[in-house]
Each structure stands twice: as C-alpha cells, then as structure tokens.
Steps between C-alpha positions, in 0.01 A plus 500: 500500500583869399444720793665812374257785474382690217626867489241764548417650125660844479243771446667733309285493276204632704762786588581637137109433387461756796736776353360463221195514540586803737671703273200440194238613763709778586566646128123726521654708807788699360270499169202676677769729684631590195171631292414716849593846469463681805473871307175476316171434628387114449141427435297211664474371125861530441585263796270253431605440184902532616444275805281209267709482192854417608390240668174410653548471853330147569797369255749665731345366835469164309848450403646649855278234697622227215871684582495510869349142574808391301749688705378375799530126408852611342632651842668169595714488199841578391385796368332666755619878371317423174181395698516804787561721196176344369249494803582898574459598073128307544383648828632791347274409203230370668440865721582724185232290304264523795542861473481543115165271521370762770609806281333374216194401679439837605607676177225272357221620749619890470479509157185570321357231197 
C-alpha cells in the first residue's frame, strides 16, 4: 500500500482569474473620471447617458462578485499578491458600480420623458 498523500492543488489559478477579473471591472472608473469635467454645468440627461454607456453598472457589479469570489478561494495560493490585488480592484468595483447604478437611477427619475 501507497500511503503518501496527495499534494493540495495550487490555486493560483483562482488568484490571477481574480486580477483579472479585477482590473476588467475596474476599466469604467478612470473612463467615467475622464469624460467629467468639473467646469461646465452637467445636465441630469448628460449623466445618465455618461454613467449607462461605458458600461452598464449591473455588468460591473457582476464581474467584481465573479472577481472577488475568485480571490478569496485564491488567497491560499502561491500567488497571494495577484489574488489581494484582485479582491481590493472588485470591492473597489463592486462599491463604484453600486454607486454608478444609484446615480443612474436617480438621473432616470429626475429627468422628464
């Protein structure tokens, strides 16, 4: 009889899915930041239409939850820097998607149709 053990898979996997799945969800944030200008006046309409056409927010929630359930299975791997990396960019995702979904909920009830 064999009685070595099996090693324990390596998740690494898990841990790079996570980065990138952090680092696609995070792509809309320096995008929206980017069309803002602070100078002239921005319209409810204007907004709406900024905040639903780079991305739509559900898509951005979606693929941080897909992003940070990955990086926390990948957290016991051998690389954990790829997967820490990872979980922050989704909640960072998640919380900015949150608050696009919000801002263009309300942009859709201000303006009038």
């Amino acid at each position: 009889m064999d009685n070595t053990q099996q090693p324990k898979p390596d998740r690494k996997r898990f841990a790079i899915a996570s980065f990138v799945f952090g680092i696609v969800s995070s792509i809309p944030i320096p995008a929206v930041l980017f069309f803002f200008d602070p100078i002239k006046p921005v319209s409810a309409e204007m907004l709406r239409v900024l905040f639903s056409t780079i991305y739509s927010p559900i898509l951005i929630m979606i693929v941080g939850l897909i992003g940070l359930i990955l990086g926390i299975m990948g957290l016991k791997s051998t690389k954990r820097i790829f997967s820490v990396i990872g979980v922050t960019l989704c909640i960072i995702s998640l919380l900015s998607g949150s608050f696009l979904l919000i801002i263009n909920i309300f942009a859709s009830m201000v303006s009038p149709h």
